[in-house]
C-alpha positions in Angstrom: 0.0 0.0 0.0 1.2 3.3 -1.0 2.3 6.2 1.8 -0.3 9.3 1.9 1.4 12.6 2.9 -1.4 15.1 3.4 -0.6 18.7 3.4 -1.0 22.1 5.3 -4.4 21.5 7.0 -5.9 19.3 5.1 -6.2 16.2 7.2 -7.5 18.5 9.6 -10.0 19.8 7.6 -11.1 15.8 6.4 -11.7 15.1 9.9 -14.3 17.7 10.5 -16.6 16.9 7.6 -19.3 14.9 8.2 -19.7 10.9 9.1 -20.7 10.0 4.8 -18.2 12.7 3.4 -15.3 11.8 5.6 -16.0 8.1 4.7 -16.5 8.7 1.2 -13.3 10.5 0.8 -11.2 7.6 3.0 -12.5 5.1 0.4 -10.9 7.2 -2.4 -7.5 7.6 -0.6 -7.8 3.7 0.3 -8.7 3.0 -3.6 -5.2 5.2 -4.4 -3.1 3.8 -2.3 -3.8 -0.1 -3.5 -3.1 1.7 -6.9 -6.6 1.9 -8.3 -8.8 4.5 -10.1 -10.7 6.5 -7.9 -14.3 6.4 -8.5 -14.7 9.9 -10.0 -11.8 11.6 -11.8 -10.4 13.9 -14.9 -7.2 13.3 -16.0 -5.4 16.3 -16.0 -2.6 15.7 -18.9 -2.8 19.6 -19.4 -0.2 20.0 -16.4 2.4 18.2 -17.7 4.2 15.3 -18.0 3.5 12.1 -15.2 0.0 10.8 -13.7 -2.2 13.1 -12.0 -5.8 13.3 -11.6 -8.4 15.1 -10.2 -10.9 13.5 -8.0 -14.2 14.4 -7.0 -16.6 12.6 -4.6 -20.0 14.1 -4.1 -21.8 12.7 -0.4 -25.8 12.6 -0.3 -25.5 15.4 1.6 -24.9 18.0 -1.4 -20.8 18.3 -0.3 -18.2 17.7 -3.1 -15.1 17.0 -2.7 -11.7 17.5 -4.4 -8.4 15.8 -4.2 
């Protein structure tokens, strides 16, 4: 399983949203670091050269989120 680093405030700020969103959001990271897709993502080739994407998990409860 891959290492996460999270950055500036940001693991913070995860553990303050809500029970679905902070579970949803876990399950992406988890899907990530096994090397998967997320569910929901752009590719951004735009930015250059490598392998980054842009995720985005919506919860029930209207919040979207971005990695």
């Amino acid at each position: 399983m891959k290492d996460t680093e999270f950055l500036g405030s940001s693991l913070k700020v995860i553990k303050g949203f809500p029970g679905a969103a902070k579970a949803r959001i876990g399950n992406e990271i988890q899907r990530l670091q096994r090397g998967a897709d997320p569910t929901d993502f752009k590719s951004m080739k735009d930015l250059g050269s490598g392998y980054l994407k842009f995720v985005s998990a919506k919860t029930k409860a209207g919040i979207e989120l971005f990695m």
